[in-house]
N, C-alpha and C positions, 0 to 999 in steps of 0.2 A: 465553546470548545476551542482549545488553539489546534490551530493549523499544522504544528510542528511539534516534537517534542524535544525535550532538553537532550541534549546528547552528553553523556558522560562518562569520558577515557577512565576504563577500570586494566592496571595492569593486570594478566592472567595470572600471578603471583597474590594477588591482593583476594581476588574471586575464589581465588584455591580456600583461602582464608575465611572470606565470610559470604560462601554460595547464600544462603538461605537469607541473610540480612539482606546480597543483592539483589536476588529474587524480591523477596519482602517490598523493596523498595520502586523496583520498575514496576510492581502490583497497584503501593497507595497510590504512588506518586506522581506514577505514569511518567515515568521517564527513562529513557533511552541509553544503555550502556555498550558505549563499544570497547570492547575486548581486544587489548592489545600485548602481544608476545616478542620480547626485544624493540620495544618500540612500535613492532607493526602492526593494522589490524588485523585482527584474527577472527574476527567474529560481533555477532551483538546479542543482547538481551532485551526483548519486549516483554509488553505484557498482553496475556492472550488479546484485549481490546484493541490494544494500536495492532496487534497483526491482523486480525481481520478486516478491521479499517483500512491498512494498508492493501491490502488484499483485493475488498472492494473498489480500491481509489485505480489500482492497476489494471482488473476489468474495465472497468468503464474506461479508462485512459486505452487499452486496447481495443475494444469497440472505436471508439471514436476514431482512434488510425486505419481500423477497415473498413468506415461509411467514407476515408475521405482519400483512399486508395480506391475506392468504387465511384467516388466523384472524380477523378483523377481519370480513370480507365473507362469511362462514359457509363458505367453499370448502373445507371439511375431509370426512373419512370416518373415520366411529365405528371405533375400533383392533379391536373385533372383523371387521368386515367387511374388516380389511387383514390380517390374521390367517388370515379364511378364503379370501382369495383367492393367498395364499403356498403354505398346502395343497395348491392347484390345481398350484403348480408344481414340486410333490414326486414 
């Protein structure tokens, strides 16, 4: 699976034109459309897979910045004592 998907500048003029062929296409294709209005972005089009993916990837990326703000801020437990309290639950 790639890591990334294609990104593809659709004018909002163009998408007025052919919503459904660009839907259609970030479906098969899995490719990424960003939607731009006078030039600017405005928006983008996934497909429901890469947004839950995305989704997924931003959880876990948030997790990892709170195990490492609690390493930061001393909020840890010596692996022994996490060790001896698994025991307990044997």
């Amino acid at each position: 699976m790639d890591r990334h998907l294609p990104l593809i500048q659709k004018p909002l003029t163009d998408l007025r034109r052919h919503t459904p062929e660009t839907f259609q296409e970030a479906r098969e294709q899995r490719v990424a459309f960003l939607v731009t209005d006078r030039g600017q972005p405005a928006g983008v089009i996934l497909d429901p897979e890469s947004w839950d993916l995305l989704n997924r990837r931003l959880d876990l990326l948030e997790q990892i910045a709170l195990g490492m703000e609690d390493v930061a801020e001393g909020r840890m437990i010596p692996q022994e004592a996490v060790k001896e309290s698994f025991k307990k639950w044997r």
